[in-house]
PDBQT receptor file of N, H, CA, C and O in Angstrom, charges set to zero:
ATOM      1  N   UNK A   1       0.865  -1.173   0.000  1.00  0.00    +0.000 N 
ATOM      2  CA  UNK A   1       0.000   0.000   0.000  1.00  0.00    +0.000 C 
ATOM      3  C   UNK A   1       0.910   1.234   0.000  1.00  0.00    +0.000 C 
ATOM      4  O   UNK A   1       1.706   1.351   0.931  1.00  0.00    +0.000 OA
ATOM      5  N   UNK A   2       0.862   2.151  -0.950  1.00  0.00    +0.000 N 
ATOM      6  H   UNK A   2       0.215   2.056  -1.706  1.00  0.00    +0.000 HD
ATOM      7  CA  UNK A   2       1.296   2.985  -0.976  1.00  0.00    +0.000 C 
ATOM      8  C   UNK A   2       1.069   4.045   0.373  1.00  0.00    +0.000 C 
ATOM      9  O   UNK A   2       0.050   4.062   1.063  1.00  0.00    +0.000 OA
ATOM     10  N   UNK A   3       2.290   4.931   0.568  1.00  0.00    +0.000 N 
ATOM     11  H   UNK A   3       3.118   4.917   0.007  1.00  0.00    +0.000 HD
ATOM     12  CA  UNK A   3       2.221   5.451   1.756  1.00  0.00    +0.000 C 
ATOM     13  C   UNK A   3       1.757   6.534   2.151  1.00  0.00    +0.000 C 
ATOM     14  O   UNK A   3       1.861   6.934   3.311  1.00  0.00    +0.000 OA
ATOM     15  N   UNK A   4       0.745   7.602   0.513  1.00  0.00    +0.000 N 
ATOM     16  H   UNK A   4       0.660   7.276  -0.428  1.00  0.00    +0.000 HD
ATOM     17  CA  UNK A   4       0.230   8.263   0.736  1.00  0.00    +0.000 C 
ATOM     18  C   UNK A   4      -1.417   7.591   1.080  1.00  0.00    +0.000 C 
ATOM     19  O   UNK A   4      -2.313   8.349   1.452  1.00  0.00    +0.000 OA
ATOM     20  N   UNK A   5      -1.618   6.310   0.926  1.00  0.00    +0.000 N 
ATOM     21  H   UNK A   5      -0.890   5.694   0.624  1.00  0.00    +0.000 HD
ATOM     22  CA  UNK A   5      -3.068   6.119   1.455  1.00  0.00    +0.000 C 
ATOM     23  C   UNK A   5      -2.750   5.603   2.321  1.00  0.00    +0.000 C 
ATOM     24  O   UNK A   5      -3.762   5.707   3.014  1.00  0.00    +0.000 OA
ATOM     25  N   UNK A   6      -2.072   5.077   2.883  1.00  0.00    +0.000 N 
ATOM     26  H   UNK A   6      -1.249   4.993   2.320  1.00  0.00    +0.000 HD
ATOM     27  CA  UNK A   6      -1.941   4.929   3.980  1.00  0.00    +0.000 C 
ATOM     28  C   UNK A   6      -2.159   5.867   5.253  1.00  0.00    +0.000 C 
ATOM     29  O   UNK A   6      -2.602   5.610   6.373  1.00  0.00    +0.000 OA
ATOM     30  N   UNK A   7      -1.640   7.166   4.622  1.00  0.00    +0.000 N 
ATOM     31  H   UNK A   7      -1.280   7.375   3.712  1.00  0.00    +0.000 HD
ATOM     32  CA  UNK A   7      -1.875   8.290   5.567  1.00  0.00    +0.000 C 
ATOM     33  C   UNK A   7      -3.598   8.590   5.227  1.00  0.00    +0.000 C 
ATOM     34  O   UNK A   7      -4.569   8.375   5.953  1.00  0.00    +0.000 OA
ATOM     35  N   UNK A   8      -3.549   9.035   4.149  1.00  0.00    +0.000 N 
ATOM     36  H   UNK A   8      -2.761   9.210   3.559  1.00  0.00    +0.000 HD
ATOM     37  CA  UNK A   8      -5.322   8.842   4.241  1.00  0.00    +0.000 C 
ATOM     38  C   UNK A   8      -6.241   7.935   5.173  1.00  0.00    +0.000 C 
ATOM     39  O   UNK A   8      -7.223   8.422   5.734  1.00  0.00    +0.000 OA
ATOM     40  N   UNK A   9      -5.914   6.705   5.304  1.00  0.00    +0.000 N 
ATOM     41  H   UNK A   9      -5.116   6.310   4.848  1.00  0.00    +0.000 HD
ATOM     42  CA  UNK A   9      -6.423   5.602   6.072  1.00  0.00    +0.000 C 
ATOM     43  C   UNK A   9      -6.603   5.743   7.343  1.00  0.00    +0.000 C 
ATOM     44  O   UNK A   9      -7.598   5.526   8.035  1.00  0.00    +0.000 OA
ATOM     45  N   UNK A  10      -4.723   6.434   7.814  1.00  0.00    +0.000 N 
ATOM     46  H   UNK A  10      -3.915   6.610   7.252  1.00  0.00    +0.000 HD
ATOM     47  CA  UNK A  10      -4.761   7.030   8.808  1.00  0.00    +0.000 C 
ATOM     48  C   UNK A  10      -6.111   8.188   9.465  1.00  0.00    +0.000 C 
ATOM     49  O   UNK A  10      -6.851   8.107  10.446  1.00  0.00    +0.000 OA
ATOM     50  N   UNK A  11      -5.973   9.083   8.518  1.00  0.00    +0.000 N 
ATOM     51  H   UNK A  11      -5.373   9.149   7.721  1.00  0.00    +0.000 HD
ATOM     52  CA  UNK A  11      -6.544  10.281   9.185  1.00  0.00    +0.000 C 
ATOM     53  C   UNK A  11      -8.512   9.814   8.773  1.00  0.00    +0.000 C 
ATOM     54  O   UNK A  11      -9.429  10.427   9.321  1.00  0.00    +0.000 OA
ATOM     55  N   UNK A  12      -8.729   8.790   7.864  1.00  0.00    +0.000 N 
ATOM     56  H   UNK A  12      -7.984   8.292   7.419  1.00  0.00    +0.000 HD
ATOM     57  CA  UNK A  12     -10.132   8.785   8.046  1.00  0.00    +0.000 C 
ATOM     58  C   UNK A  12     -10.723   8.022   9.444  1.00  0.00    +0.000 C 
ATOM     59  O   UNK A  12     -11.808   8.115  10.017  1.00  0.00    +0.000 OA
ATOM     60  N   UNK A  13      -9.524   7.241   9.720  1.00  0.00    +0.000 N 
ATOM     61  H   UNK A  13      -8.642   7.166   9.254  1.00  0.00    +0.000 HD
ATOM     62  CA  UNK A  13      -9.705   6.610  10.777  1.00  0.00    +0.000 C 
ATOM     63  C   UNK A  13      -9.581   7.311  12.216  1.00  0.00    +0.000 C 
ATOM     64  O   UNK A  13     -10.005   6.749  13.226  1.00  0.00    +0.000 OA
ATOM     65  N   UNK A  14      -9.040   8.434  12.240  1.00  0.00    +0.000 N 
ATOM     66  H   UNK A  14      -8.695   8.891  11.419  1.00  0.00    +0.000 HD
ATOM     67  CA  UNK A  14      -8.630   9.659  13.751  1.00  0.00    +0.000 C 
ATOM     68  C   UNK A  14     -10.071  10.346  13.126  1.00  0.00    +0.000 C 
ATOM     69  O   UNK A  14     -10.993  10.301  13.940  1.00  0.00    +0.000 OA
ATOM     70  N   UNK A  15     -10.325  10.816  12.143  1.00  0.00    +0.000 N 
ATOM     71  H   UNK A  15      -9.576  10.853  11.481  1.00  0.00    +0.000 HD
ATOM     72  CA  UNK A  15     -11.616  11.303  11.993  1.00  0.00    +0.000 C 
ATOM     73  C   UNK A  15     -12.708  10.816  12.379  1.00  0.00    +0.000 C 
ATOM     74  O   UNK A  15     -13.574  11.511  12.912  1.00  0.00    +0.000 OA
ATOM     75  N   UNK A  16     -12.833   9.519  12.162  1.00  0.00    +0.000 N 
ATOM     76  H   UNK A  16     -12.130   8.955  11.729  1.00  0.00    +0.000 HD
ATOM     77  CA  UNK A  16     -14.259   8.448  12.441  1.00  0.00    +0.000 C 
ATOM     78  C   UNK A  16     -14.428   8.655  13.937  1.00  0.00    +0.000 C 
ATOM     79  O   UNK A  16     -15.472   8.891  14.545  1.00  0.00    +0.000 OA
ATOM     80  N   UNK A  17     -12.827   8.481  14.546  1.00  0.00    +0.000 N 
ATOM     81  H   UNK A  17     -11.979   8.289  14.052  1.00  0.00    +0.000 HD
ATOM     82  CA  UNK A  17     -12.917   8.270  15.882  1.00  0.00    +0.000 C 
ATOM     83  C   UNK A  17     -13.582   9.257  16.862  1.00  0.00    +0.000 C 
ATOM     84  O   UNK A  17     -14.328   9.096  17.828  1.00  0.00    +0.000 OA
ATOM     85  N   UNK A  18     -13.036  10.348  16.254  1.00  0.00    +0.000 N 
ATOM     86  H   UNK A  18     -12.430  10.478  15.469  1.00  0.00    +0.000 HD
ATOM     87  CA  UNK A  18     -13.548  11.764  16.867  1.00  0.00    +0.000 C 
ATOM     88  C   UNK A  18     -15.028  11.835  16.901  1.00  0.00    +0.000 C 
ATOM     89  O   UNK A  18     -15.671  12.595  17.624  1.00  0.00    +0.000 OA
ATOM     90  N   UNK A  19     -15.633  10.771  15.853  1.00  0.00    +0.000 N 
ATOM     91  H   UNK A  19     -15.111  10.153  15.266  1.00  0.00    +0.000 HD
ATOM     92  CA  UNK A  19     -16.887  11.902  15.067  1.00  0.00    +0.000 C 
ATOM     93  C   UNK A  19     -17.848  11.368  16.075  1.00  0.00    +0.000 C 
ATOM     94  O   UNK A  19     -18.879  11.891  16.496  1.00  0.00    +0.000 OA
ATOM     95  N   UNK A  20     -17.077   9.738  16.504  1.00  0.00    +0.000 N 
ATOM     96  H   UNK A  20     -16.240   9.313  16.162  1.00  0.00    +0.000 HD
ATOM     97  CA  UNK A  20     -17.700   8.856  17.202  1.00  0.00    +0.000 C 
ATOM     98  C   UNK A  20     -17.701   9.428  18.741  1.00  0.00    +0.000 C 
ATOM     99  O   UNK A  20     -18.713   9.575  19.426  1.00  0.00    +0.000 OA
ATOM    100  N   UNK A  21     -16.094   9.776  19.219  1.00  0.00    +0.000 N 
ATOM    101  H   UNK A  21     -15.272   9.657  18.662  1.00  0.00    +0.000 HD
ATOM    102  CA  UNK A  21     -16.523  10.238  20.882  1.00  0.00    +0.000 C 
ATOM    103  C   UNK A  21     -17.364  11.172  20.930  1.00  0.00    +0.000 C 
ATOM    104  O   UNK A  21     -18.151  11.011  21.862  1.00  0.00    +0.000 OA
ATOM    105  N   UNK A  22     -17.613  12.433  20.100  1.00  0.00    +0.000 N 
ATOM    106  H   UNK A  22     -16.973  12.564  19.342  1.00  0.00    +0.000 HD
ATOM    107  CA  UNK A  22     -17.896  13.687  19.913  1.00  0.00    +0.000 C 
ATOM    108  C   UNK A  22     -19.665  13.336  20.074  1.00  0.00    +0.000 C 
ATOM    109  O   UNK A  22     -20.414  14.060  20.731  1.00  0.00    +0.000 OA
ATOM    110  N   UNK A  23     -20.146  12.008  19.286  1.00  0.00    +0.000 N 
ATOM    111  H   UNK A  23     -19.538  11.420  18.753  1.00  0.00    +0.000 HD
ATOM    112  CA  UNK A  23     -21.764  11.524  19.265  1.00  0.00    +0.000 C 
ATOM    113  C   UNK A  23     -21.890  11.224  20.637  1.00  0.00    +0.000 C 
ATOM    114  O   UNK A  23     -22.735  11.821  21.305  1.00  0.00    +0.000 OA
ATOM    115  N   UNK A  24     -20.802   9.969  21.379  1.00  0.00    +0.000 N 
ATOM    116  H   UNK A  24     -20.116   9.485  20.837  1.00  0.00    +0.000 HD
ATOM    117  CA  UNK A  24     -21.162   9.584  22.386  1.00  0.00    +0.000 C 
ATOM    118  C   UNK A  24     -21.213  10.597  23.466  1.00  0.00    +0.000 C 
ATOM    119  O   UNK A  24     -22.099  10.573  24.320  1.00  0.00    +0.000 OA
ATOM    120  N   UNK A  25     -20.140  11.613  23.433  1.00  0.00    +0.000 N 
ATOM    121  H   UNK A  25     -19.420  11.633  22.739  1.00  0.00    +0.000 HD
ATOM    122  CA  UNK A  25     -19.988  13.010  24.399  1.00  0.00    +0.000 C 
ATOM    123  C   UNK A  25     -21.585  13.558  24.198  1.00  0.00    +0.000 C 
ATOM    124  O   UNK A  25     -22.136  13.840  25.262  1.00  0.00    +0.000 OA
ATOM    125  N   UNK A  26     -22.599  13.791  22.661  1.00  0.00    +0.000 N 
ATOM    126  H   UNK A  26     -22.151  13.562  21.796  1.00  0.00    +0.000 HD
ATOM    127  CA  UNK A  26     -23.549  14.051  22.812  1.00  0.00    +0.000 C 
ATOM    128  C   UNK A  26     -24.977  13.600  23.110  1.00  0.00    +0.000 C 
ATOM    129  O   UNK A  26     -26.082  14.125  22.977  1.00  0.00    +0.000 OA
ATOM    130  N   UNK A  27     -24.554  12.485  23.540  1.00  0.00    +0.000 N 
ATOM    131  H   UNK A  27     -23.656  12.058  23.648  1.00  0.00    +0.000 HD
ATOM    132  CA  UNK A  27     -25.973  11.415  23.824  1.00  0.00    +0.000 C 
ATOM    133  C   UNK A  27     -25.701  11.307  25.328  1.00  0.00    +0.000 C 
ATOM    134  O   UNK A  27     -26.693  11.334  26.056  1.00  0.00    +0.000 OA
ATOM    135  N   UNK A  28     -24.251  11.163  26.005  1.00  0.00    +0.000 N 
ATOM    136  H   UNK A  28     -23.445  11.141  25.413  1.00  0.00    +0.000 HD
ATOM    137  CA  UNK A  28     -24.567  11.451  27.462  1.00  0.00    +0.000 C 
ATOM    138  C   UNK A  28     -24.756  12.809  28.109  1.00  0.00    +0.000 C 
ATOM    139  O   UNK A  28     -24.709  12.894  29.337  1.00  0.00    +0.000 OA
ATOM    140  N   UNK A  29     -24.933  13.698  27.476  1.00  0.00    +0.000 N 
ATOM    141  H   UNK A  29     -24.971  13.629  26.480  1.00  0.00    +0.000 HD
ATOM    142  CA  UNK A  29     -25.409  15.042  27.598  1.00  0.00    +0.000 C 
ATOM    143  C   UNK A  29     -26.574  15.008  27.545  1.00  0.00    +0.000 C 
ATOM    144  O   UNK A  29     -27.131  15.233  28.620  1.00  0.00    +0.000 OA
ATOM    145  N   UNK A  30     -27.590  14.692  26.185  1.00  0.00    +0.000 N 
ATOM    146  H   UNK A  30     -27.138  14.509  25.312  1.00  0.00    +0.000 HD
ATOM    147  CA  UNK A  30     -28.836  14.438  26.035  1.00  0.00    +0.000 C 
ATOM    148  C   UNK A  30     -29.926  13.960  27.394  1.00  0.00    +0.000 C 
ATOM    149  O   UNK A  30     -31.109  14.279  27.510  1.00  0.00    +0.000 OA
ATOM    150  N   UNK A  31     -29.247  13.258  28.169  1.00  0.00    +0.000 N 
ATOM    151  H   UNK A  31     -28.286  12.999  28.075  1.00  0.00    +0.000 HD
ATOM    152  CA  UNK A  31     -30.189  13.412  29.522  1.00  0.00    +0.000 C 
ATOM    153  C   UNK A  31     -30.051  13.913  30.415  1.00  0.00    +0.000 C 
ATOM    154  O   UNK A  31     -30.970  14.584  30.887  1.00  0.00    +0.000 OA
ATOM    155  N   UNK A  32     -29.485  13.862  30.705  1.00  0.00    +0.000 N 
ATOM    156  H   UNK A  32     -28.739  13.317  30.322  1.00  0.00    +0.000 HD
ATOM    157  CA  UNK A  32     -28.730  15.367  31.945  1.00  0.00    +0.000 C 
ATOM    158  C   UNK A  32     -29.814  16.544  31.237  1.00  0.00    +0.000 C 
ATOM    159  O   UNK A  32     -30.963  16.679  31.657  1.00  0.00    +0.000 OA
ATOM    160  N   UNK A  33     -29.340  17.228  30.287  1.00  0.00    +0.000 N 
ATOM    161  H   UNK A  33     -28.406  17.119  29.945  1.00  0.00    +0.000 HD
ATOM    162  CA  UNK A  33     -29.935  18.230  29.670  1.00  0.00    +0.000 C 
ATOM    163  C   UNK A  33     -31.508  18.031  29.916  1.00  0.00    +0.000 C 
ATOM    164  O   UNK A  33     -32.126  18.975  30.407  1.00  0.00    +0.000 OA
ATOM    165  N   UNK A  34     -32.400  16.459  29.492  1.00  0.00    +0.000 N 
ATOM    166  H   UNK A  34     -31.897  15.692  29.093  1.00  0.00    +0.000 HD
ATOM    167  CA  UNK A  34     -33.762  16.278  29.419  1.00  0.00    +0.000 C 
ATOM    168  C   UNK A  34     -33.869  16.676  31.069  1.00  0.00    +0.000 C 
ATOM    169  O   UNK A  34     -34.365  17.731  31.464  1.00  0.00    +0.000 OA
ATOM    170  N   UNK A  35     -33.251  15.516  32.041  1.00  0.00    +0.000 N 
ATOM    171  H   UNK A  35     -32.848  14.659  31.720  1.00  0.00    +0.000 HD
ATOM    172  CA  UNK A  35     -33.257  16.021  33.749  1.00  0.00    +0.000 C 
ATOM    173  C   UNK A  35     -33.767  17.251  33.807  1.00  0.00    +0.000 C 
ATOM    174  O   UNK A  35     -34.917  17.577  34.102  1.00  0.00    +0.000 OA
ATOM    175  N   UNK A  36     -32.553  18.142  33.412  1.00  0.00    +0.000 N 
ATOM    176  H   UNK A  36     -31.619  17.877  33.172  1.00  0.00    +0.000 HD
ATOM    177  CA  UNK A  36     -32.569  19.388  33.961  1.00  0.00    +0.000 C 
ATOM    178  C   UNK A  36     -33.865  20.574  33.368  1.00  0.00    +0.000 C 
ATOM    179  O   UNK A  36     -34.328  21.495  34.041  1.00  0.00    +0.000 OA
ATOM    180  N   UNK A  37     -34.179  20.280  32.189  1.00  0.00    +0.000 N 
ATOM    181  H   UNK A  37     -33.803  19.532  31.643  1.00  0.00    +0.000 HD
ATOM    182  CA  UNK A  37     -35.437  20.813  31.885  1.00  0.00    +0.000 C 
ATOM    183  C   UNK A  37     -36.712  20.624  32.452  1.00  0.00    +0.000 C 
ATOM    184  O   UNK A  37     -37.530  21.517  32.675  1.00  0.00    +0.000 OA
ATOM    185  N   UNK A  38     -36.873  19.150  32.724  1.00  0.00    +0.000 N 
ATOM    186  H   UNK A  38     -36.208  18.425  32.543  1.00  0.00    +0.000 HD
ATOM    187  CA  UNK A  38     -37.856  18.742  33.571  1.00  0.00    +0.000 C 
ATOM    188  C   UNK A  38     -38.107  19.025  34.960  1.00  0.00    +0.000 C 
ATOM    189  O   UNK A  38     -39.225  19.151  35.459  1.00  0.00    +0.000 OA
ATOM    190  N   UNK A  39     -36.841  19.131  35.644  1.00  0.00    +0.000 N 
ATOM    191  H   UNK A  39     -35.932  19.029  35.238  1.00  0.00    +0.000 HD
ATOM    192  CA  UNK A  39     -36.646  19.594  36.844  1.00  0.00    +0.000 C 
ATOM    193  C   UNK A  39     -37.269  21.422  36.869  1.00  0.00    +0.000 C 
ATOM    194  O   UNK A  39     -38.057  21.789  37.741  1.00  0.00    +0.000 OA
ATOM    195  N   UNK A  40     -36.810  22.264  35.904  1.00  0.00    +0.000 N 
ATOM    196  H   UNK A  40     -36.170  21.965  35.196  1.00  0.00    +0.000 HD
ATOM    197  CA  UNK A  40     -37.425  23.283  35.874  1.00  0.00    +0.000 C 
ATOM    198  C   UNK A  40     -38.467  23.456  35.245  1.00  0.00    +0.000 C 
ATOM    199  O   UNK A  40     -38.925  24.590  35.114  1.00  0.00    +0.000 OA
ATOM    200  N   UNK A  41     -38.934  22.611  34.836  1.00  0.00    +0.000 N 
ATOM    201  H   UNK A  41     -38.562  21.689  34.943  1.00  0.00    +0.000 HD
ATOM    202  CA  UNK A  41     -40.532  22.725  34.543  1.00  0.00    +0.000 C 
ATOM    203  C   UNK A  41     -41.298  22.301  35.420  1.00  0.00    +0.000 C 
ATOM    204  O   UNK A  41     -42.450  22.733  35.386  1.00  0.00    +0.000 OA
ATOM    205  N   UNK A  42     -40.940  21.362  36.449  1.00  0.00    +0.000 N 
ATOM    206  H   UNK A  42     -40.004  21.012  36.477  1.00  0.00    +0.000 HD
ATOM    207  CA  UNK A  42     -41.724  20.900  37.843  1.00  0.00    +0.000 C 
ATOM    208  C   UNK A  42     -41.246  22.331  38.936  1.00  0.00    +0.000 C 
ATOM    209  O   UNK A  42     -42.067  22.480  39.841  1.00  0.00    +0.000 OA
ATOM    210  N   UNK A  43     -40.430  23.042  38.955  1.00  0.00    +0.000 N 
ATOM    211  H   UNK A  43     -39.763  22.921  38.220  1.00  0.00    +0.000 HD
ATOM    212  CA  UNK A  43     -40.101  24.247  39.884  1.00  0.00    +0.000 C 
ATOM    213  C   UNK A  43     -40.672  25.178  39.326  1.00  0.00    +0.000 C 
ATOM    214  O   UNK A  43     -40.888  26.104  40.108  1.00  0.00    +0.000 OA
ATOM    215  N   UNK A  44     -41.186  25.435  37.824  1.00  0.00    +0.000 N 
ATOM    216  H   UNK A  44     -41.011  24.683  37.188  1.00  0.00    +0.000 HD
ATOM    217  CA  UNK A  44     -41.676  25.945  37.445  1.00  0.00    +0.000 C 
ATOM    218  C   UNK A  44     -43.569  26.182  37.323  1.00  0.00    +0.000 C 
ATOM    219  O   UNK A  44     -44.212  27.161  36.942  1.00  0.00    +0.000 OA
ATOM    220  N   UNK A  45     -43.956  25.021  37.754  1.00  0.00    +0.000 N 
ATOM    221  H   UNK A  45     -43.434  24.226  38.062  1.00  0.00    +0.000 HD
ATOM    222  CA  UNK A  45     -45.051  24.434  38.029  1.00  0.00    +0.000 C 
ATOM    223  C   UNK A  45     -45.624  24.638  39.564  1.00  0.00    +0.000 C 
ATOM    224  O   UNK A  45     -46.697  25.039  40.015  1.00  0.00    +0.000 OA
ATOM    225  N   UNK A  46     -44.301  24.135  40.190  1.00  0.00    +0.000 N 
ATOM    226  H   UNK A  46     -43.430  23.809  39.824  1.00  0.00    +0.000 HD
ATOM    227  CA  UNK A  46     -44.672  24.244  41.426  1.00  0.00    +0.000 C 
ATOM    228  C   UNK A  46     -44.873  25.795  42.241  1.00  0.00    +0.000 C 
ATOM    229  O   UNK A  46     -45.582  25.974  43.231  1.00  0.00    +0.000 OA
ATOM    230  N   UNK A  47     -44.028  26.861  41.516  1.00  0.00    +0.000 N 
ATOM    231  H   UNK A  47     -43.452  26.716  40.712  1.00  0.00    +0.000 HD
ATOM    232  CA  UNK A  47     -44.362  28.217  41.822  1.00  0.00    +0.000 C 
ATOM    233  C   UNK A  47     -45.333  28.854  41.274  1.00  0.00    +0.000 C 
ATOM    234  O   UNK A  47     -45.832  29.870  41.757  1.00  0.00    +0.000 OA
ATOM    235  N   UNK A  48     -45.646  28.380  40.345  1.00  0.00    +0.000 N 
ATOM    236  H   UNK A  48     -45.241  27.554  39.952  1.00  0.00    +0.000 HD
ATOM    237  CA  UNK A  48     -47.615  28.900  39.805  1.00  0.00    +0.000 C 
ATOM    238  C   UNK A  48     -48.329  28.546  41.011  1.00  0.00    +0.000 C 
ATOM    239  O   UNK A  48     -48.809  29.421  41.731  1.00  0.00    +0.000 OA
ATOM    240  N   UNK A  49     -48.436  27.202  41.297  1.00  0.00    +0.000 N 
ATOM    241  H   UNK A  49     -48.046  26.491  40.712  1.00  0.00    +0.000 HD
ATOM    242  CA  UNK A  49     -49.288  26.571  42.268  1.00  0.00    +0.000 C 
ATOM    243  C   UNK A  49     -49.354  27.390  43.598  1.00  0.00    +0.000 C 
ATOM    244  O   UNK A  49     -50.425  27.612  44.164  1.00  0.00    +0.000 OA
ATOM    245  N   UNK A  50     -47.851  27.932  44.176  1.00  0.00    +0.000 N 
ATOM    246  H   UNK A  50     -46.981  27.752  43.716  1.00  0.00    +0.000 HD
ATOM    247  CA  UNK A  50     -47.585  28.650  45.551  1.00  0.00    +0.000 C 
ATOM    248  C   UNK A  50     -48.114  30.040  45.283  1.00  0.00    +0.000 C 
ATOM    249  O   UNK A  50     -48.609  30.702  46.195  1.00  0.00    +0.000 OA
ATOM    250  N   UNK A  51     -48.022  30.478  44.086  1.00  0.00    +0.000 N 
ATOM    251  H   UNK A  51     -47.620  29.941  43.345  1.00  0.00    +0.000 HD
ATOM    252  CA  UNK A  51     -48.626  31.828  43.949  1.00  0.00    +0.000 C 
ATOM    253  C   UNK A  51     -50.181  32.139  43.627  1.00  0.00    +0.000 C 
ATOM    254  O   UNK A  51     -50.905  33.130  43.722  1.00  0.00    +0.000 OA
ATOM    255  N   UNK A  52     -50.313  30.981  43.257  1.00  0.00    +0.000 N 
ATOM    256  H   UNK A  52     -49.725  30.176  43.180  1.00  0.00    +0.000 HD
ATOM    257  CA  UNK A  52     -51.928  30.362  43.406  1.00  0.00    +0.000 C 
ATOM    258  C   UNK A  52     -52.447  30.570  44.781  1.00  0.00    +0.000 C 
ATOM    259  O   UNK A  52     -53.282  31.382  45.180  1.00  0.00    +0.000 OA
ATOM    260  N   UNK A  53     -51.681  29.538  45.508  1.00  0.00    +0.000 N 
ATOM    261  H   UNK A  53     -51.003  28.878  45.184  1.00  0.00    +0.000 HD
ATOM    262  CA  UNK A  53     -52.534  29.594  46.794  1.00  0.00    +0.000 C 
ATOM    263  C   UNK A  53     -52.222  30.838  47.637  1.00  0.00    +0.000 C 
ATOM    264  O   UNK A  53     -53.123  31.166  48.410  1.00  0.00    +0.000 OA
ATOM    265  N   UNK A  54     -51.085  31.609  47.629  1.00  0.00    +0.000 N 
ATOM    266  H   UNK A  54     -50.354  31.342  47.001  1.00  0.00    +0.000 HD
ATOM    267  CA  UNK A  54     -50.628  33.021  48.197  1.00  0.00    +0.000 C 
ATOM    268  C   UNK A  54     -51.817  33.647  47.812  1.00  0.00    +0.000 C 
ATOM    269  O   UNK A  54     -52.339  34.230  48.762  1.00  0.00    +0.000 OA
ATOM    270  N   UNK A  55     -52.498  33.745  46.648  1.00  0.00    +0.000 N 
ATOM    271  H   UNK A  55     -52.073  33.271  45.876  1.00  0.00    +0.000 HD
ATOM    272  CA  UNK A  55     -53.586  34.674  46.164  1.00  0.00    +0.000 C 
ATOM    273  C   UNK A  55     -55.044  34.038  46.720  1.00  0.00    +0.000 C 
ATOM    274  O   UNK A  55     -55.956  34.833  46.947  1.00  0.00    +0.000 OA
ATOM    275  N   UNK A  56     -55.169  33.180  46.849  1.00  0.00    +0.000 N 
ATOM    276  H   UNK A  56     -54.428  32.534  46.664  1.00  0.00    +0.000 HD
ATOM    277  CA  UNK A  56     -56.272  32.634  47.487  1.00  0.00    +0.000 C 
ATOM    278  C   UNK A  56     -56.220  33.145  48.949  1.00  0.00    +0.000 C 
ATOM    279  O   UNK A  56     -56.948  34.073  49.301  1.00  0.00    +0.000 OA
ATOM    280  N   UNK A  57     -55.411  32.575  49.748  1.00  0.00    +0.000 N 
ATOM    281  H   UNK A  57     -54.820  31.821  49.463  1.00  0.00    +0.000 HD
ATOM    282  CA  UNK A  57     -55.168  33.161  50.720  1.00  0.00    +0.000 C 
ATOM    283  C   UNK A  57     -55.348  34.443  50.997  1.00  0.00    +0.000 C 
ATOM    284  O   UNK A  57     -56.037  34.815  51.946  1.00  0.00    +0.000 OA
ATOM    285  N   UNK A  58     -54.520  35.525  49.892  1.00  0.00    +0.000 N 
ATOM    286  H   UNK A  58     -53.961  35.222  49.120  1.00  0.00    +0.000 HD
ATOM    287  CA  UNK A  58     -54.999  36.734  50.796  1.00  0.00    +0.000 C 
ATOM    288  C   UNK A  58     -56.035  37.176  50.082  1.00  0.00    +0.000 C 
ATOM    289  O   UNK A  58     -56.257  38.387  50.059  1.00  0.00    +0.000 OA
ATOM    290  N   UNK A  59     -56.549  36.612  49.637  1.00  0.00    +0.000 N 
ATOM    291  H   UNK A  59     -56.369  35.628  49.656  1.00  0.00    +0.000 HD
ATOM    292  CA  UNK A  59     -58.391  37.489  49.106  1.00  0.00    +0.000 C 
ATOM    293  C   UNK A  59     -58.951  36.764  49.899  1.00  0.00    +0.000 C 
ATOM    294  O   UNK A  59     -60.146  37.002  49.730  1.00  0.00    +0.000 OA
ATOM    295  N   UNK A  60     -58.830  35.888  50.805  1.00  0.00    +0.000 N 
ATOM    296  H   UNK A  60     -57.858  35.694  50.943  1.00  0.00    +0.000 HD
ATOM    297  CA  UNK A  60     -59.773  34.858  51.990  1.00  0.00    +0.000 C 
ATOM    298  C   UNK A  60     -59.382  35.825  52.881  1.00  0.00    +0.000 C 
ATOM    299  O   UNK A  60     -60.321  36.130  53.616  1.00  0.00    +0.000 OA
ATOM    300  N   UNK A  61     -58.548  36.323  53.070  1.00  0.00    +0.000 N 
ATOM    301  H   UNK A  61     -57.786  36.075  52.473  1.00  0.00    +0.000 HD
ATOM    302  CA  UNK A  61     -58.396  37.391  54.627  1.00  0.00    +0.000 C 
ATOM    303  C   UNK A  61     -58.988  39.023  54.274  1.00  0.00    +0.000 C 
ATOM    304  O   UNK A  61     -59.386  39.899  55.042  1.00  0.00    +0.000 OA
ATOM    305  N   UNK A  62     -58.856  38.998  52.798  1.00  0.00    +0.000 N 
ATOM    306  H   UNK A  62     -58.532  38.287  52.174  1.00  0.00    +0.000 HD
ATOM    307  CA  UNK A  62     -59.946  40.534  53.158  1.00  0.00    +0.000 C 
ATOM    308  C   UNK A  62     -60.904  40.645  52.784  1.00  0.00    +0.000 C 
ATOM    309  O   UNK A  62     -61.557  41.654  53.050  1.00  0.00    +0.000 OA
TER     310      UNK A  62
């Protein structure tokens, strides 16, 4: 094999590799990220609800 494809071979292969950690780096992100949205959409939920009942509350006292 000539030794300029060889270097080609080389670098499609450091390329693949990258393209591959770079997917897996983005799929274990992908839930963390889902977590953390959900988490602020339940804190987000849950402070409607407290400001809900704060307003109930004080129109029941006057």
């Amino acid at each position: 094999m000539p030794a300029a494809s060889v270097a080609v071979a080389i670098k499609l292969g450091r390329e693949a590799e990258a393209e591959a950690e770079a997917e897996a780096e983005a799929a274990s992100r992908k839930p963390q990220a889902e977590a953390e949205a959900e988490a602020e959409a339940e804190a987000e939920v849950a402070s409607r609800e407290h400001d809900a009942s704060v307003n109930r509350l004080s129109r029941s006292v006057e």
